[in-house]
N, C-alpha and C positions, 0 to 999 in steps of 0.2 A: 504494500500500500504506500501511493506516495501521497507528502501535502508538504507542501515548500512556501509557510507562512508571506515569504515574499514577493510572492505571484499575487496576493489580497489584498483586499483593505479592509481595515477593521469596524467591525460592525459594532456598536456602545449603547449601552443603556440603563440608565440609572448607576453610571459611575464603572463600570466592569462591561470587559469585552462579551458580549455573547452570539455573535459570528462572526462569519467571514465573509465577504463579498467580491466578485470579481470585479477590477477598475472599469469596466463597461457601465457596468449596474451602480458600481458606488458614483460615477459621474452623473450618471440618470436621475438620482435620488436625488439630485442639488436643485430637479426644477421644485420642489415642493419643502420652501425653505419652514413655511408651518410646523412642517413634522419630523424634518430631519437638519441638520449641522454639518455640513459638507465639508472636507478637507481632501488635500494631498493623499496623509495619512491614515486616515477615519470618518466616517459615518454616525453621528450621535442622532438618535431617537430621540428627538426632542418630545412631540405629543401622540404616544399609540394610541388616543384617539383616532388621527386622521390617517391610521397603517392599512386597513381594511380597503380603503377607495384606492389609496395607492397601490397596492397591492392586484386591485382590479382592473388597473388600468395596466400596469407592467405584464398582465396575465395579455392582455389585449393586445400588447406590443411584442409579445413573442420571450419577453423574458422570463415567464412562469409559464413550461408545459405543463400538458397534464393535469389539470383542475380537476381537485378530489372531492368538494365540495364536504370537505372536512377538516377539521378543525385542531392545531396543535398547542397545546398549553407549553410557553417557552419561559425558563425562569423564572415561575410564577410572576410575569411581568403582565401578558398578554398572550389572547389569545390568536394565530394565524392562520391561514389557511395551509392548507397541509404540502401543498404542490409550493410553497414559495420556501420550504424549509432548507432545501439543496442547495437555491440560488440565494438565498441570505445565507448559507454557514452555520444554522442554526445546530445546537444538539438536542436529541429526540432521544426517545426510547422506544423500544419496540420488542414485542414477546412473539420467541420461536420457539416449538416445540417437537422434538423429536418424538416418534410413533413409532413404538418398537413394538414389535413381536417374535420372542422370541431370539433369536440368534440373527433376524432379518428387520431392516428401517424402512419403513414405508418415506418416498419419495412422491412432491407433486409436481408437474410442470406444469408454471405459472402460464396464461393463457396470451396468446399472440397479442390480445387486445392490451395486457397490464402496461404501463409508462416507463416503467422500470424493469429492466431484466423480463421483457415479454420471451415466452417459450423456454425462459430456463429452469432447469431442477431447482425445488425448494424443499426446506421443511415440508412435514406433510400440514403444521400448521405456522403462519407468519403472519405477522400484524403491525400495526403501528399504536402505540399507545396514545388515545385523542383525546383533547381535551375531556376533564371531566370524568374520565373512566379511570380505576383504578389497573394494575399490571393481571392482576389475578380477573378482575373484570373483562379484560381485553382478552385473556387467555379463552374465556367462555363462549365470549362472543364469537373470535373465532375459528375456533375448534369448529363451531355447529356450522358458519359460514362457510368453510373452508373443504370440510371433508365431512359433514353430517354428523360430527360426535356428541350426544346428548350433554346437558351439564351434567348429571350428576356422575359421567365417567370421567368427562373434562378435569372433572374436580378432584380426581386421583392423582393428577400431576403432579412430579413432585418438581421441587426447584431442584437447579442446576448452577451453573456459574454465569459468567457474566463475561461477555464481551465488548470491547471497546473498537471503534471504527473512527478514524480520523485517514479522509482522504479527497483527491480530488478527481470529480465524477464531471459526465459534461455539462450536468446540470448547475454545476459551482461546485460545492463543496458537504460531502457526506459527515454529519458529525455524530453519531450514533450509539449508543450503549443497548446491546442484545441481551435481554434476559430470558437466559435459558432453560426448559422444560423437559422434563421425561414423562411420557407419558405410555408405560405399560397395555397395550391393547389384545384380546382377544384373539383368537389366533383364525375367528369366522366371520373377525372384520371386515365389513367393506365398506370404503370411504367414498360420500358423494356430495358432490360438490352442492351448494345450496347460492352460490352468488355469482357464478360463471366469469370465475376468475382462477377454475382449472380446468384444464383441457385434458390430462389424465395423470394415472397414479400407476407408481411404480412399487414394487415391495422386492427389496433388493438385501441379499442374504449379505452380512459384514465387508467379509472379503472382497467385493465384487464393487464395496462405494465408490473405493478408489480411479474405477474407469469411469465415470461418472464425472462429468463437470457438473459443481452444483455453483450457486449464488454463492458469492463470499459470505452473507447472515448465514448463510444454510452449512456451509463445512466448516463457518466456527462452530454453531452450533455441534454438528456432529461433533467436533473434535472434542470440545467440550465433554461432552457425554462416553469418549474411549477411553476419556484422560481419568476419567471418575470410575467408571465401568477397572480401569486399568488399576486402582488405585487397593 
């Protein structure tokens, strides 16, 4: 993973860095001296009241693909739309969970149509943590979204560890912490999708992950889970 602080400009608010921005976008932020403090060096957020209209307009000008039409809670500061977290720098959170059965991890490939990583292997469950939900919340919601797992199996999950993501994506800049799950499944499982944002599912025995390109969230995760499994 690379991310070369000096390629950015720094994104500020309320006193302390909380992203990154690429020099295109931080120069773009200077027409709307309202909300934001322009420099060389830095980008201050002056009023997150007036970030949302900004924020729709930048969508409209091609510098936020991919409108989630969801919402991410950033430093308990405010709340953003979820498609502008790349291209501001932000850091997110976001809950994977490995679906094991057995000696074999169920795999899903993500659906041609996703904004990020379309057609590639993922966890069988990945998420973003949005405003307002909690990590354990998120886990529920989509487990059943993702591959049809009811809550009350959802909820066997156990924690795992946690990964850290600092990188730069075409979208600006990935700043991310993965909280990771195991989740123990039935060995007459079958996972279906409920929000057609998979296109199918793989159940792939250990040994065999390794030929496998997955998402980078999706082989921390895994690895996470050998290193523990290993332990």
């Amino acid at each position: 993973m690379t991310f070369r602080a000096s390629r950015y400009v720094r994104f500020i608010a309320a006193g302390r860095r909380i992203g990154w921005l690429q020099p295109e976008l931080a120069a773009r932020l200077a027409a709307w001296p309202a909300v934001f403090s322009a420099s060389a060096d830095k980008v201050v957020l002056r009023n997150p009241d007036g970030l949302s209209s900004v924020v729709e307009e930048l969508a409209r000008e091609g510098f936020i693909p991919g409108w989630r039409n969801e919402r991410y809670r950033i430093a308990d500061l405010f709340d953003i739309e979820r498609a502008a977290a790349r291209p501001f720098g932000l850091a997110t959170h976001a809950v994977h969970v490995n679906g094991v059965v057995g000696e074999r991890m169920w795999l899903a490939r993500r659906s041609a149509t996703k904004p990020i990583d379309p057609g590639r292997l993922d966890n069988l469950v990945g998420g973003g943590v949005t405003a307002g939900l909690s990590v354990e919340e998120v886990l529920i919601k989509e487990a059943w979204e993702e591959a049809g797992i009811p809550s009350e199996l959802a909820r066997r999950a156990q924690r795992g560890g946690t990964a850290s993501i600092l990188r730069e994506v075409p979208e600006g800049v990935q700043s991310e912490t993965v909280h990771v799950f195991d989740l123990a499944l039935p060995a007459d499982f079958q996972p279906r999708n409920q929000d057609g944002e998979v296109s199918e599912y793989l159940l792939v025995p250990f040994p065999e992950l390794e030929k496998h390109e997955l998402t980078l969230e999706a082989g921390l995760a895994a690895k996470d889970y050998f290193k523990r499994a290993a332990a």
